[in-house]
N, C-alpha and C positions, 0 to 999 in steps of 0.2 A: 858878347852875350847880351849886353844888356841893350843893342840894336835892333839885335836880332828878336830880342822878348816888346821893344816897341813897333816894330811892326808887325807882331802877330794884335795888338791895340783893336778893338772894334771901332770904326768910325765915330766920332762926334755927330751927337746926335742933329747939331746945324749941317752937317755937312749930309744927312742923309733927309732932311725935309729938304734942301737945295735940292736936291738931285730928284723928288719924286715932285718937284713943283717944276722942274723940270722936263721930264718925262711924261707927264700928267696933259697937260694941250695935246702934244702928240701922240697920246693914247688915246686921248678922246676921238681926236679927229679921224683917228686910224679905226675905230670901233663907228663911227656916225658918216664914214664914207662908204665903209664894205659891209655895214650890216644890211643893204637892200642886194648886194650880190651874197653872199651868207643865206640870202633868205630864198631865194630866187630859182635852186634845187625843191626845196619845199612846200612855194607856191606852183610847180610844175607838176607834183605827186600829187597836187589839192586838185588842183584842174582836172588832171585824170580820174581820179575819184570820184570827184562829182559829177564828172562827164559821163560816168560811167555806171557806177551806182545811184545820184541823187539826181538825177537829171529833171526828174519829176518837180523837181524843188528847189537845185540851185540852176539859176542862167547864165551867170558868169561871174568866173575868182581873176581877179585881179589886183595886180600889186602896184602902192601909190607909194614909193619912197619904200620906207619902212615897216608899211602897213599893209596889209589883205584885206582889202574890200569883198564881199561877197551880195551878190546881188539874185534876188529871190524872182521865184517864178510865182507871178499874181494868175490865178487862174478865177475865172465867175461863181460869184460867190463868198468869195475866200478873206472878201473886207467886211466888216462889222459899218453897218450903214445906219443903222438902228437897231433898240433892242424893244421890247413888246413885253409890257406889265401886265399881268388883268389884275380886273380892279376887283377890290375887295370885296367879297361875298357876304351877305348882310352875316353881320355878326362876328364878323371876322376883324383883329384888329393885328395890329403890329408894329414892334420898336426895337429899337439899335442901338447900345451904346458901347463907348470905345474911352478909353483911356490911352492917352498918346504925349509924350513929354512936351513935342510942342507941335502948332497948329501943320498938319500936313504931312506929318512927320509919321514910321511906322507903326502903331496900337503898341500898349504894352499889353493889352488883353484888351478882347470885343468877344459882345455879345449878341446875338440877333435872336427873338422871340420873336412867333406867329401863335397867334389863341383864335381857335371859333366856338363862340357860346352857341347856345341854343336859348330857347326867347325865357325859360328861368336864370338863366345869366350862368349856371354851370359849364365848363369847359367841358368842352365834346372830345376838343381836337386838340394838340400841341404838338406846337414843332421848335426844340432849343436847341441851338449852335452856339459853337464858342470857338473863336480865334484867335493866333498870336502865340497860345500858351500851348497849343498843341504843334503836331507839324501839317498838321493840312486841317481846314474847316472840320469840325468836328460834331454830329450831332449827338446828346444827351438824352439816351433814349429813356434811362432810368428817372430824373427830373422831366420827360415829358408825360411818362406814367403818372407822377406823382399829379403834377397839375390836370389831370383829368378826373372830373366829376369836382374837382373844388372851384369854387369861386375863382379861383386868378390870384387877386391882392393877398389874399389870408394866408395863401401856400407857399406865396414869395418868399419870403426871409429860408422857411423852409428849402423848397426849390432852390436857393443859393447855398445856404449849405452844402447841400449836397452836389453839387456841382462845385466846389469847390474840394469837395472829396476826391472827382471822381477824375479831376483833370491833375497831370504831373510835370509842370513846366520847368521845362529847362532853366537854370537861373543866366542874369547875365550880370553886367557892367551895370546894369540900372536897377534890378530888383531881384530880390534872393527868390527863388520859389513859395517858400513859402510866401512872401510878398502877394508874388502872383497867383498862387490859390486863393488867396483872400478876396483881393480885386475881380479872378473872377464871379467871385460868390456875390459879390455886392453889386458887379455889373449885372449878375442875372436875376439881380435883384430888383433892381431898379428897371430891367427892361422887362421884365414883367408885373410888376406895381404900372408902367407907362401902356403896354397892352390893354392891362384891365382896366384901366381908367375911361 
């Protein structure tokens, strides 16, 4: 009996890292040789697909190893060669700012102002956006209300306020929402204090 109750025993825990450092190479190798045949149904279905539906768009799917290459159809036109600013209209001024953890790196909140006075220096025109804290560029139609007919600089703090109301940003790993309502209030603070100036 008492045989028979040691080999019903689970293995020793060396005896079963043995075995899976074991088995471990040759499951690699067996996963890093047939996953380009694995794949190879799949990139066959793409091909047709695209042959068939996207043809407009894709020119050729093909398989490098492990990977699908897809190769696009450039037609005239369809590259960005340059792009074309016009230049600012007398009285028209405009500024950018962005807050970003490091140099190049994505914004935690951006703001972009356009202002056009007329020759008493009141705001005719505004145009406020704000990014980052929304999910697509966003304009502030309510804060461009307000900076028309004021000066610009006097409205600002105002003007972020309230734009700091009106935006509801996700929070992340780097700054709670509330954070990011704040910063953008202060970014659109300062890009319109930078306008008016």
């Amino acid at each position: 009996m008492a045989r028979a109750l040691r080999s019903l025993r689970p293995p020793r825990l060396s005896a079963f890292i043995l075995a899976v450092l074991a088995w471990l190479p040759l499951t690699f190798a067996v996963w890093y040789f047939a996953a380009p045949l694995l794949l190879w149904p799949a990139v066959l279905a793409m091909q047709g697909v695209c042959a068939t539906a996207f043809a407009y768009l894709v020119r050729s799917v093909e398989q490098v190893g492990s990977n699908v290459v897809f190769t696009t159809v450039l037609r005239p036109g369809e590259l960005v060669v340059e792009t074309v600013w016009p230049r600012a209209a007398a009285g028209e001024r405009s500024a950018f700012a962005e807050l970003a953890l490091r140099a190049g790196d994505f914004a935690q909140a951006m703001a972009a102002v356009l202002l056009r006075r007329d020759a008493t220096g009141g705001v005719v025109s505004a145009s406020v956006a704000v990014g980052a804290v929304t999910d697509r560029p966003t304009r502030l139609h309510d804060v461009e209300e307000l900076l028309v007919g004021a000066g610009g600089a006097e409205a600002a703090a105002e003007a972020g306020a309230l734009a700091a109301r009106l935006v509801d940003p996700p929070g992340s790993v780097h700054a709670s929402p509330r954070y990011l309502r704040a910063l953008t209030g202060t970014l659109v603070t300062r890009a319109i204090e930078e306008a008016s100036s």
